[in-house]
C-alpha positions in Angstrom: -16.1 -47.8 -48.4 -15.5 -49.4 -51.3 -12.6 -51.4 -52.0 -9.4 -50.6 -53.8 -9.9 -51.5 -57.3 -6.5 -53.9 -56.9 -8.3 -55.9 -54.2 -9.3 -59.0 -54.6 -11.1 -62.0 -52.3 -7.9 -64.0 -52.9 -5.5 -61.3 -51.1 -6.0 -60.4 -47.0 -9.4 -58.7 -46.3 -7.2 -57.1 -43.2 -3.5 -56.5 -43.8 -1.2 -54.7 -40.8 2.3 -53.2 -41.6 4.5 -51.9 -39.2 1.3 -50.0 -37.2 3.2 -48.0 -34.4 0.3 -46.6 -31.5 1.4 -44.2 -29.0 -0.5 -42.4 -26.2 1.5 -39.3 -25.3 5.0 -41.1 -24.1 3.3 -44.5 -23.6 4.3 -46.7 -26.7 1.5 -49.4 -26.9 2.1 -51.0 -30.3 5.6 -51.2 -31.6 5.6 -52.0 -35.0 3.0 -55.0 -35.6 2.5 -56.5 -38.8 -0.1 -59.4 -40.0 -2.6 -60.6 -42.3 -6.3 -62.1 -42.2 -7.5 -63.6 -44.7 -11.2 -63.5 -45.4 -13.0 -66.4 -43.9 -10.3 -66.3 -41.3 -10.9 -66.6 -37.5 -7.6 -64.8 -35.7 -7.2 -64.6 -31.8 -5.3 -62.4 -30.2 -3.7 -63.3 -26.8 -1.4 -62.0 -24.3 -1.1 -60.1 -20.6 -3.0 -57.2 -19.8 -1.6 -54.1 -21.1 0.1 -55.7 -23.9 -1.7 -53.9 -26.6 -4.7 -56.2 -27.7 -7.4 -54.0 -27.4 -5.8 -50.8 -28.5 -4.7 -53.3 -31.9 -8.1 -54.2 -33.1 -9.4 -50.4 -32.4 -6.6 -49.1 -34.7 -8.5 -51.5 -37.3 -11.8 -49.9 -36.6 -10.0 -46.5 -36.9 -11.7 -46.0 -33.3 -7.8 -44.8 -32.2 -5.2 -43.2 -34.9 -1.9 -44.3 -35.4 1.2 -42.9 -35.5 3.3 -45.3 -38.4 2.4 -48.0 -40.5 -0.7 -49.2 -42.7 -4.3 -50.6 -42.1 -5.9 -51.6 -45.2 -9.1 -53.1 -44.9 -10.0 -54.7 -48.5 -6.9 -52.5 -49.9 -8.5 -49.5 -48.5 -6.0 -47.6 -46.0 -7.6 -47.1 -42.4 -6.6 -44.1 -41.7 -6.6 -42.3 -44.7 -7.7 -38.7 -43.8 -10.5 -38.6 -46.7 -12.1 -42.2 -45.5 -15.3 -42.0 -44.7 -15.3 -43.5 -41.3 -19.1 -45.0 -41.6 -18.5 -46.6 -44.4 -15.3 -48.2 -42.9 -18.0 -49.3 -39.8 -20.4 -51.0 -42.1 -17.4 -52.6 -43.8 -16.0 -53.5 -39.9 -18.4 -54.4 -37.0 -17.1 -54.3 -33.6 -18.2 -55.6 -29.9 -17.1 -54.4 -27.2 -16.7 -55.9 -23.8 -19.4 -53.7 -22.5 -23.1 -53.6 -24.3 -23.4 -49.9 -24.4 -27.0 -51.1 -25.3 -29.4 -48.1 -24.9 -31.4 -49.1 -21.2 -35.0 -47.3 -22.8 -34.7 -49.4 -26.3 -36.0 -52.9 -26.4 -33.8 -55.8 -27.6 -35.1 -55.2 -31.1 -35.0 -51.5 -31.5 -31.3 -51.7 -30.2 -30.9 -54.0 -33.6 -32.8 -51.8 -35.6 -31.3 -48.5 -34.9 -28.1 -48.1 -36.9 -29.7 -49.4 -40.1 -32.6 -47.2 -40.2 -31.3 -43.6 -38.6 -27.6 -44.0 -40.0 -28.1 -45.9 -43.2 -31.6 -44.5 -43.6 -32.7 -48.5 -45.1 -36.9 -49.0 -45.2 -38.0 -49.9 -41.0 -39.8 -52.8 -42.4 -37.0 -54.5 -44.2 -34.4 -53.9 -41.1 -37.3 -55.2 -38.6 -37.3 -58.8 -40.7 -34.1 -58.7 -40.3 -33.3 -58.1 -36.8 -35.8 -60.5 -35.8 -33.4 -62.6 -37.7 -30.5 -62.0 -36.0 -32.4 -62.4 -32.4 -32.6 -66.1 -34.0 -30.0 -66.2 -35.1 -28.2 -65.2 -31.5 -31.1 -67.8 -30.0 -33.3 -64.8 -28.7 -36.3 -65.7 -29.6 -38.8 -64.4 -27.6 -37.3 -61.4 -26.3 -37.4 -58.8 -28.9 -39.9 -56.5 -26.8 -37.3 -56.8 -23.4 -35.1 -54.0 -22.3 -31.7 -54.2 -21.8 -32.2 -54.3 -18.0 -34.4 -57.6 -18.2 -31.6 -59.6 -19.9 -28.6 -61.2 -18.4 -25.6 -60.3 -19.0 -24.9 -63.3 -21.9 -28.1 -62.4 -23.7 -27.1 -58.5 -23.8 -24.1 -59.2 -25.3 -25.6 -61.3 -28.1 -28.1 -58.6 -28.6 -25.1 -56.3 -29.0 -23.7 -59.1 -31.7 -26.8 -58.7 -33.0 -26.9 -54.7 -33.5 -23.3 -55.0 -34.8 -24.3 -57.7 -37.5 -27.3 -55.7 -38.8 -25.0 -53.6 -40.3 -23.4 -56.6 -43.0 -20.2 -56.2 -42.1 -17.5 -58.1 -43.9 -15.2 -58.5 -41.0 -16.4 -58.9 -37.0 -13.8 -57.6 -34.4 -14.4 -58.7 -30.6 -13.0 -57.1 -27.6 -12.8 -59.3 -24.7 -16.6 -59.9 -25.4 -17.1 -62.4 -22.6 -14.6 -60.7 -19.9 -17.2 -58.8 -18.0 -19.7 -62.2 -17.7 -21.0 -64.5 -15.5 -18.7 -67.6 -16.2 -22.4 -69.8 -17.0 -23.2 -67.0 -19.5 -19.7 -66.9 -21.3 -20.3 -70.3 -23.3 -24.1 -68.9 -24.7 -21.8 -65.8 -26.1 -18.9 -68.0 -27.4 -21.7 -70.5 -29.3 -23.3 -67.3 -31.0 -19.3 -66.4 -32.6 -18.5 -69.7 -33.4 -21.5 -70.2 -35.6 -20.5 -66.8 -37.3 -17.2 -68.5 -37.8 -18.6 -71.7 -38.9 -20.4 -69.4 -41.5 -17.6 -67.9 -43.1 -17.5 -64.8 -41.1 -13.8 -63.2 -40.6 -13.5 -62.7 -36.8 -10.6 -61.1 -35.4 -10.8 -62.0 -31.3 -9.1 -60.7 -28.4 -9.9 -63.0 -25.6 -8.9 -64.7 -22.5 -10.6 -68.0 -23.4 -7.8 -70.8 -24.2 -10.1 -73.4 -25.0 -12.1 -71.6 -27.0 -9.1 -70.1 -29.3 -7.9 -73.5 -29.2 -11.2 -74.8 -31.2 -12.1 -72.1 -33.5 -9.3 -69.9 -34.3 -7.2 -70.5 -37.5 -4.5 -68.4 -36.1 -3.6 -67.4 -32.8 -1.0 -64.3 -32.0 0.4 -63.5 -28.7 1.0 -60.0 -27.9 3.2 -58.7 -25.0 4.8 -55.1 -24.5 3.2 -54.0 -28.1 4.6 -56.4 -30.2 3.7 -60.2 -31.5 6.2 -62.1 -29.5 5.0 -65.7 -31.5 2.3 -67.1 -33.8 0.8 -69.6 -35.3 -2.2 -72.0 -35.7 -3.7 -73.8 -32.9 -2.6 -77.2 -33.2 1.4 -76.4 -32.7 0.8 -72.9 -30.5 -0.5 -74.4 -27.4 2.1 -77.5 -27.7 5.3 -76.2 -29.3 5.6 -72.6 -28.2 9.2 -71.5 -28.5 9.5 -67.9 -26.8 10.4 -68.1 -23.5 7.3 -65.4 -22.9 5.2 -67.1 -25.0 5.9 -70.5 -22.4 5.4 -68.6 -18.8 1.8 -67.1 -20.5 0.7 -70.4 -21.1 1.8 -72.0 -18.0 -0.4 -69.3 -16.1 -3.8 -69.8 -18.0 -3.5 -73.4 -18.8 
């Protein structure tokens, strides 16, 4: 996917205008519209069923939408004649499930999309998934299966896999929802070193504190629309929507 030849670094890497999502009669997203910038770290938070996940997926092109824009690097999501893997090596995504495969080990898991999807030489994607397993401090566990990691240290392997691809641009889904609560901070390190890197993260997550530290930008989502935004330092103190205020109160 290569960008419009109007983009440039200085102008959002992800830009949102008016995106309407439907599922038959069920209106999920009602007209949302922001901007990341590249280097950004955006969280999005808000009650179940507000929208989140569906949001990010529309950026991934995983769902269609019925109105609105998606340009990633000024190329429009859901143009019909995108190619949709080169969006995905452009946009990596984790989800809150592994979906590792159970009869790959750790390493192969890595390896996969770069050899059999972008056909790339073995040897030059093995050095660099034995990278990433350092680089998500798995060392040592290259040859382990799926089922002989915890929870945390699949989904770091699944950061991993995602990362092998170079994306520009990381989306998470509520990556540390489905963990053990003394595995969730070994996941959040691993994303806030991609952040401190320079990596633009878009999150969906239920973890206050950690939004609090790394995020640049926090939007909260209810009933498919942003109800208020801003950065950290004013969000969690001067929230002025009345929605906004009982959320807070709940998780706080």
């Amino acid at each position: 996917m290569t960008p419009n030849s109007g983009w440039t670094p200085d102008q959002p890497i992800i830009s949102l205008r008016n995106v309407h999502k439907s599922f038959g009669e069920l209106e999920v997203l009602k007209g949302v519209t922001f901007d990341v910038m590249k280097g950004e770290v955006v969280c999005i938070i808000g009650p179940s069923g507000s929208g989140k996940s569906t949001l990010i997926r529309c950026i991934n092109a995983l769902n269609d939408i019925q109105e609105g824009s998606i340009q990633v690097e000024g190329q429009e999501v859901h143009d019909a004649h995108l190619d949709k893997l080169e969006l995905r090596k452009k946009v990596g995504m984790v989800f809150q499930q592994y979906n590792l495969f159970p009869h790959k080990t750790a390493l192969q898991n890595i390896m996969m999309a770069p050899v059999k999807v972008l056909k790339e030489p073995k040897e030059e994607v093995e050095k660099r998934a034995r990278a990433l397993m350092a680089k998500v401090r798995l060392q040592g566990k290259e040859d382990a299966y799926p089922g002989e990691l915890s929870g945390g240290q699949q989904q770091r392997v699944a950061i991993a896999r995602s990362l092998a691809m170079r994306p520009d641009v990381m989306l998470f889904d509520e990556v540390t929802a489905a963990l053990d609560p003394e595995t969730v901070k070994e996941v959040l390190v691993t994303i806030k070193d991609l952040a401190a890197e320079g990596m633009t993260c878009i999150l969906v997550t239920h973890e206050m504190g950690f939004a609090r530290e790394v995020a640049d930008h926090i939007y909260f989502t209810d009933r498919g629309v942003i109800v208020e935004h801003g950065p950290p330092a004013t969000f969690f103190t001067e929230a002025s929507d009345p929605r906004t205020k009982e959320f807070l109160s709940q998780i706080l």
